[in-house]
VOVOTOR-400395 format. One record per residue (C-alpha): residue number from 1; residue in three letters; chain; x, y, z. Coordinates in steps of 0.2 Angstrom, whole numbers, plus 2048, in hexadecimal, padded with zeros to 3 digits. Layout:
# VOVOTOR-400395
+-----+---------+--------+-----+-----+-----+
: num : residuo : cadena :  xx :  yy :  zz :
+-----+---------+--------+-----+-----+-----+
: NUM :     ALA :      A :   X :   Y :   Z :
...
+-----+---------+--------+-----+-----+-----+
***
This chain:
# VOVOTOR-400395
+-----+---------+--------+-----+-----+-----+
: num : residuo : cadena :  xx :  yy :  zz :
+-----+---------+--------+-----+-----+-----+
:   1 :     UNK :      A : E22 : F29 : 330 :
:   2 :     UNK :      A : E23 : F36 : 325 :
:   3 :     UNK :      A : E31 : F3D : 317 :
:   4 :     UNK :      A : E33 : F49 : 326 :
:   5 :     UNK :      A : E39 : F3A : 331 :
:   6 :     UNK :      A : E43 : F32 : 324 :
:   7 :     UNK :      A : E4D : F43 : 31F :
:   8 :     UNK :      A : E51 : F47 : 331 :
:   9 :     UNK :      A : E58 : F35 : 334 :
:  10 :     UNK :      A : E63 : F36 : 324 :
:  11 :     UNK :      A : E69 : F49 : 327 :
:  12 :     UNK :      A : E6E : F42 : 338 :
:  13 :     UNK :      A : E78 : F35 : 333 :
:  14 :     UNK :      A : E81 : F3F : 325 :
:  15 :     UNK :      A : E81 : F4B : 330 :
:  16 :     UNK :      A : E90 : F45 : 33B :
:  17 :     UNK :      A : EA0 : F37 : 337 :
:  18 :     UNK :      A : E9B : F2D : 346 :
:  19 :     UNK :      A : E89 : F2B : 342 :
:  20 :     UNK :      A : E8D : F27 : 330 :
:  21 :     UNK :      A : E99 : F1A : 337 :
:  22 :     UNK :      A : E8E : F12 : 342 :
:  23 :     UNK :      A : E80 : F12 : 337 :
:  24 :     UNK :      A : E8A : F0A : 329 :
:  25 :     UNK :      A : E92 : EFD : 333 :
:  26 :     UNK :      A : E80 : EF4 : 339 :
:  27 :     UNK :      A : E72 : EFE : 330 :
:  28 :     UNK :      A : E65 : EF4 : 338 :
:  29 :     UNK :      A : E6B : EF7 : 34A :
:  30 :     UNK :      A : E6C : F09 : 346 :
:  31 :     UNK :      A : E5B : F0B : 340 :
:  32 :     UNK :      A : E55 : F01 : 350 :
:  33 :     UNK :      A : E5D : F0C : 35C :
:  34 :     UNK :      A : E57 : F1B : 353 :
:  35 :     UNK :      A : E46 : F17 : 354 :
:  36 :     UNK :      A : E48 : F12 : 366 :
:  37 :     UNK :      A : E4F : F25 : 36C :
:  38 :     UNK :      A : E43 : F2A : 362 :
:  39 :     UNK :      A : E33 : F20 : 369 :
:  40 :     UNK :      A : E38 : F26 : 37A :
:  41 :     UNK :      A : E3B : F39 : 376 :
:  42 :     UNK :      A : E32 : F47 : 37F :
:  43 :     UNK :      A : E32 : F52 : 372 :
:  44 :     UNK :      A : E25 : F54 : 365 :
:  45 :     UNK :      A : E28 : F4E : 355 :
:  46 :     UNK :      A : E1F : F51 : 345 :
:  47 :     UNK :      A : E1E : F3E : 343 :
:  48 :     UNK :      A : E1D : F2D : 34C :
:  49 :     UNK :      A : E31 : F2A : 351 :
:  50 :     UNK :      A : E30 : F19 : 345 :
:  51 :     UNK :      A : E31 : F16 : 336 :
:  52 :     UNK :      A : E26 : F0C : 32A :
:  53 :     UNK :      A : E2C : EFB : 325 :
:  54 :     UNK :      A : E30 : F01 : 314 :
:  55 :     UNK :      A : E3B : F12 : 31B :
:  56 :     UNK :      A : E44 : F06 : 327 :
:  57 :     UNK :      A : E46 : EF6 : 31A :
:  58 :     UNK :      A : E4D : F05 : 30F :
:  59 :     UNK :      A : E59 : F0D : 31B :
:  60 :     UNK :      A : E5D : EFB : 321 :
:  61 :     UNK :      A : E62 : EF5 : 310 :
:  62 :     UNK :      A : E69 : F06 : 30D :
:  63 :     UNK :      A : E5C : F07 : 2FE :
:  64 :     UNK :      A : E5F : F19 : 2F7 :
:  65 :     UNK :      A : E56 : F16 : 2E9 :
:  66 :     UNK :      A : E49 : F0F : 2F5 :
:  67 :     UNK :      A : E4A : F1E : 2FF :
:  68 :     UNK :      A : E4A : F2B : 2F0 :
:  69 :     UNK :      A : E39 : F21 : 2EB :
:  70 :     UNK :      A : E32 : F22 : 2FC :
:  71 :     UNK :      A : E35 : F37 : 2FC :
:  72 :     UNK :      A : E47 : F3B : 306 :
:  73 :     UNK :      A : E4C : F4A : 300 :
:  74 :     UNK :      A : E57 : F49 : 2F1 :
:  75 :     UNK :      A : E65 : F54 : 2F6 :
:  76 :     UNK :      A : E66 : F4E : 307 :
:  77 :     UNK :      A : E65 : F3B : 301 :
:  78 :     UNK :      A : E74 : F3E : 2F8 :
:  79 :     UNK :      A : E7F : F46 : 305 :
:  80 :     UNK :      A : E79 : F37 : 310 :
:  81 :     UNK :      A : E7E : F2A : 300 :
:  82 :     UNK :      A : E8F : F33 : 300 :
:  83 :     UNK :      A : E90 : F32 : 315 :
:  84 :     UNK :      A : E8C : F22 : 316 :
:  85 :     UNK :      A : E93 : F18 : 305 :
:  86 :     UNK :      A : E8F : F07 : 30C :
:  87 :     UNK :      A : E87 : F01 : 2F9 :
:  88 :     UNK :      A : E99 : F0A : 2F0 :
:  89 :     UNK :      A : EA8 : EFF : 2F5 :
:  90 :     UNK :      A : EB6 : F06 : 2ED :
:  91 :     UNK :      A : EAC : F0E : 2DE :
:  92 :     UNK :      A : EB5 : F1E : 2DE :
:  93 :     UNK :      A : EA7 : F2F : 2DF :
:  94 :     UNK :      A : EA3 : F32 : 2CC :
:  95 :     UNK :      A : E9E : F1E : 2CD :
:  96 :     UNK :      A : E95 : F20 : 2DB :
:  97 :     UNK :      A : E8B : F31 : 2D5 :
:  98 :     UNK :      A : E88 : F26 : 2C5 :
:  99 :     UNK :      A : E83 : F16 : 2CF :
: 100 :     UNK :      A : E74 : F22 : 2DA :
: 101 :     UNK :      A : E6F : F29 : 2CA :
: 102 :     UNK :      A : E6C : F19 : 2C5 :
: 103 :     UNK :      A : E63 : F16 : 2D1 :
: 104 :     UNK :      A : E58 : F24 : 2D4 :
: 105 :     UNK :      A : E55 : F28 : 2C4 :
: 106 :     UNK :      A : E45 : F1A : 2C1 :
: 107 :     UNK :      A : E3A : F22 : 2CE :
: 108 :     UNK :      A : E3A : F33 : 2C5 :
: 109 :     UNK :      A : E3A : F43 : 2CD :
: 110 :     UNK :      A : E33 : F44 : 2DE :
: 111 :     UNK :      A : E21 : F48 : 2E1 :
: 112 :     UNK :      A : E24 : F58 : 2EC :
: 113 :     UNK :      A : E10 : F5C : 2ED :
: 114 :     UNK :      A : E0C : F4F : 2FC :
+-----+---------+--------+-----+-----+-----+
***
């Protein structure tokens, strides 16, 4: 797809409670049906519908360090991380902020030129 695809996808599910619900209970469903709507759109899009098999084993795994690596936007990423806080439990949020730091921070900062 592209880092386009990827940021549109978590924007919408951080976007709304019901979609950050769904997504979080069955990731893998949520990710199918996504690229379903989207493979049968109309509209023109910038980019394919689907997803790689490393976007989609990311957002099926709810990789954000994975999806940081693969280019999703680092502000938006972590307004999707704090919607959808399947990986957290019961951390409380300055675990969590920690915990994505952690994970984020081997990959550097993101290339921004391609």
């Amino acid at each position: 797809m592209s880092r386009f695809g990827v940021d549109k996808f978590i924007a919408w599910v951080e976007g709304a409670d019901t979609e950050a619900t769904a997504y979080a209970a069955d990731p893998a469903a949520y990710v199918a049906a996504w690229e379903a709507r989207a493979a049968g759109s109309r509209l023109p899009t910038p980019d394919s519908g689907t997803f790689t098999d490393e976007e989609r084993s990311a957002l099926v795994a709810v990789d954000h360090g994975e999806l940081y690596r693969l280019g999703a936007h680092p502000y938006m990423l972590w307004h999707f991380v704090e919607a959808v806080r399947v990986w957290a439990g019961d951390a409380t949020w300055p675990e969590m902020k920690e915990r994505f730091r952690e994970d984020v921070i081997p990959h550097g900062y993101p290339d921004i030129t391609t």
